[in-house]
C-alpha positions in Angstrom: 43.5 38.4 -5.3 42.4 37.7 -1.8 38.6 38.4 -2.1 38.6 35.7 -5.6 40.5 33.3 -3.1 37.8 33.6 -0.6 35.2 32.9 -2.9 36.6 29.8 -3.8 37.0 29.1 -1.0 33.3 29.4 -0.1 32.2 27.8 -3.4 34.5 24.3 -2.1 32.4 24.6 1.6 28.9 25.5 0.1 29.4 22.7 -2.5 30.7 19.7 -0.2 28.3 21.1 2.3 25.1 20.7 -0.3 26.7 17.3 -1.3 26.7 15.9 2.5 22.7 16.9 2.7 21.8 15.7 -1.1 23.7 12.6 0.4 22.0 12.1 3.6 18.7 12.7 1.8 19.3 9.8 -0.6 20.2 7.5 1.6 17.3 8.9 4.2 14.9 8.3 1.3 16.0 5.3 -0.1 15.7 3.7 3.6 12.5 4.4 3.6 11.8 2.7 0.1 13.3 -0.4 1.6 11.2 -0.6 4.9 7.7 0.3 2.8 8.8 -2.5 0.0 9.6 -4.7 2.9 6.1 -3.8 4.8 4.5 -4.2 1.5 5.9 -7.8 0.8 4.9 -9.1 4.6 1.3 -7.9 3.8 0.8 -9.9 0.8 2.4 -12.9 2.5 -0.3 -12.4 5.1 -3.2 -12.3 2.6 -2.0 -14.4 0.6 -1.3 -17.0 3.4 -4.8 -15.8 4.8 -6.5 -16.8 1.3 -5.0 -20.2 0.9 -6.5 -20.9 4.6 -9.7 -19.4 3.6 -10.0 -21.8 0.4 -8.8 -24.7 2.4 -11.0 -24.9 5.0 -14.0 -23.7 2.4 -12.7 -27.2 0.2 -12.6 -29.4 3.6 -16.0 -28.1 5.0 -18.1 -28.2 1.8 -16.6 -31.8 1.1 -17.5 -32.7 4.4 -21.1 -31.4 3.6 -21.2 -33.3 0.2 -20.1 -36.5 1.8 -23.2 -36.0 4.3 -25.7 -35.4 1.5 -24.6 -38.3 -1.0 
């Protein structure tokens, strides 16, 4: 009777112990989800932002040009 309590006993730690680390890795991984979706998200704000400069200042300097030509 004793040694089946003390197995049970075990089973309880062994199990909350491997649901504290399954926990901690979720939440470890899913962090890490967020802050590469986030990084991800301020890089194509900076190309983006980067290409509608680029394609501004393209329009403004070849109108420029075409002004001088006509």
């Amino acid at each position: 009777m004793m040694v089946s309590m003390g197995k049970g006993v075990l089973w309880v730690v062994v199990g909350g112990a491997a649901l504290i680390l399954v926990g901690w890795l979720v939440v470890s991984l899913f962090g890490t989800l967020l802050k590469l979706a986030f990084y991800l998200l301020v890089g194509l704000a900076v190309v983006g932002g980067g290409m509608y400069l680029v394609r501004k200042v393209r329009g403004s300097v070849r109108g420029s040009r075409w002004k001088q030509l006509r």
